[in-house]
C-alpha positions as a Markdown table, in Angstrom:
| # | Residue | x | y | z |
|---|---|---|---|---|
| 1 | Unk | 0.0 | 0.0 | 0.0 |
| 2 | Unk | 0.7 | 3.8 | 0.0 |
| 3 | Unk | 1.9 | 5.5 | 2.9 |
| 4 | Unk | 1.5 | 9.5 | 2.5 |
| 5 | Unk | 3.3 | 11.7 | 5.2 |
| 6 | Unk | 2.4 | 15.3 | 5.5 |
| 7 | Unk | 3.1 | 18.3 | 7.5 |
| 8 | Unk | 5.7 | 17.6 | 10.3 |
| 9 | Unk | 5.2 | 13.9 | 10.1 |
| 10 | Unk | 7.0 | 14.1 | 6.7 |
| 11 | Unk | 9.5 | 16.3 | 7.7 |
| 12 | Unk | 10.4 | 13.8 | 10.4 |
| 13 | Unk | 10.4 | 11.2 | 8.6 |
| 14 | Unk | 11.8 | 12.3 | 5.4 |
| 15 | Unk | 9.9 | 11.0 | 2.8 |
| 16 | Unk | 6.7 | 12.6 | 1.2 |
| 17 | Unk | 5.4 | 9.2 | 0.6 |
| 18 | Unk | 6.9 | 5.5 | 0.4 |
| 19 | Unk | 5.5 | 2.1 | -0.5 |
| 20 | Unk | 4.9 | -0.4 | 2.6 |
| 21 | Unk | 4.0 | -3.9 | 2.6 |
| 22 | Unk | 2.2 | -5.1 | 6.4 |
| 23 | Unk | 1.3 | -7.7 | 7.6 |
| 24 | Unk | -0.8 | -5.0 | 10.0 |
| 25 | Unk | -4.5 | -5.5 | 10.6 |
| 26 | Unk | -5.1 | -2.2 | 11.8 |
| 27 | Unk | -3.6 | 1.7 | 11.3 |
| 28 | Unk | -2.5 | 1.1 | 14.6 |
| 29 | Unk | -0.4 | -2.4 | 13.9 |
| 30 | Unk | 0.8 | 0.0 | 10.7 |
| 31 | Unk | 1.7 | 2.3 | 13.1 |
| 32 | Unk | 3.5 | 0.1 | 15.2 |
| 33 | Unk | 5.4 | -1.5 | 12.4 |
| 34 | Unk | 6.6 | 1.8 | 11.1 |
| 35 | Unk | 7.6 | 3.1 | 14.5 |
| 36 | Unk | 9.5 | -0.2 | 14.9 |
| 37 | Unk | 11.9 | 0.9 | 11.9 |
| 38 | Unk | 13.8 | 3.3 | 13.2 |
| 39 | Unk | 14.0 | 6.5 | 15.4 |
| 40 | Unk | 12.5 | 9.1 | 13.0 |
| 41 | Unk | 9.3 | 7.0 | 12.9 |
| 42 | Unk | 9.1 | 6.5 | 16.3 |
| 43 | Unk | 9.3 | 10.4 | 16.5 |
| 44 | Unk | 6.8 | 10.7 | 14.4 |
| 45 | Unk | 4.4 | 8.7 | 15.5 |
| 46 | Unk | 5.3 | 9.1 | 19.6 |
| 47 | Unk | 2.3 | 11.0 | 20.1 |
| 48 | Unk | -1.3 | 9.4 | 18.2 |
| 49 | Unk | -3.4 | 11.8 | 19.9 |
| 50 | Unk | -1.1 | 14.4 | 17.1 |
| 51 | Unk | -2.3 | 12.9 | 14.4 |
| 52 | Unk | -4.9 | 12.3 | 12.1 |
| 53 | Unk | -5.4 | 9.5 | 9.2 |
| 54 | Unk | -7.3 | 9.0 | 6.0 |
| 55 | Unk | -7.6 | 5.5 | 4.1 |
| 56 | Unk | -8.2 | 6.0 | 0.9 |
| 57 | Unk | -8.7 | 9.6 | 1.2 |
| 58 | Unk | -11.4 | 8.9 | 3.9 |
| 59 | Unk | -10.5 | 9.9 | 7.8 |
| 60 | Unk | -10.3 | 7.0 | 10.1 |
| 61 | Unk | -9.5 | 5.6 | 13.6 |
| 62 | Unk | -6.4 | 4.1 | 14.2 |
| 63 | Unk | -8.2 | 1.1 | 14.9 |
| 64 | Unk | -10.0 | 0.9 | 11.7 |
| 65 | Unk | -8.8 | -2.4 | 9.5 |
| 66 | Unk | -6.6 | -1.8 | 6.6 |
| 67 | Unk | -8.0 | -4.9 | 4.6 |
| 68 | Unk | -8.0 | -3.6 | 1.1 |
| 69 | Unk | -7.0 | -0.3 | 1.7 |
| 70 | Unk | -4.8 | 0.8 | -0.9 |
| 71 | Unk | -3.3 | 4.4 | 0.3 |
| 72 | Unk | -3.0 | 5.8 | 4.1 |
| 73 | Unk | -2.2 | 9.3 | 4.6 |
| 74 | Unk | -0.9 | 10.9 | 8.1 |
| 75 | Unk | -0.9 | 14.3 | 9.0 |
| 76 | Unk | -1.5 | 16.7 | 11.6 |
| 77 | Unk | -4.7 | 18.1 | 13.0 |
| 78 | Unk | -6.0 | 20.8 | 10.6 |
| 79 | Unk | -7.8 | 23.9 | 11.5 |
| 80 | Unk | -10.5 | 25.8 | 10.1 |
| 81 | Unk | -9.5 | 29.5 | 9.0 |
């Protein structure tokens, strides 16, 4: 699947965007995998309550299954202006 970073989260990690394969049920076994990798994951993702995520352009819980989800997209909170 596609893994989309934005904001801060991309500037942590680096990358814009990166191709993952997971055996993860869940954005949150994702998220666990990804911190696993190395330290600028586990920055980013240190604090969930930061972030937000969208599968397949649709917002979701970190506990919502990724079973054919084809893109996930993290990024900060966003405010209305």
């Amino acid at each position: 699947m596609d893994v989309l970073y934005f904001a801060w989260v991309r500037e942590r990690i680096g990358l814009p965007r990166e191709r993952v394969e997971t055996d993860a049920a869940t954005v949150a076994g994702l998220v666990a995998e990804l911190a696993a990798r190395e330290e600028r994951y586990a920055l980013a993702f240190a604090d969930l309550a930061s972030l937000r995520v969208a599968l397949d352009q649709e917002l979701a819980d970190f506990d919502a299954p990724l079973e054919g989800v084809r893109e996930v997209a993290f990024f900060p909170p966003m405010t209305g202006g």
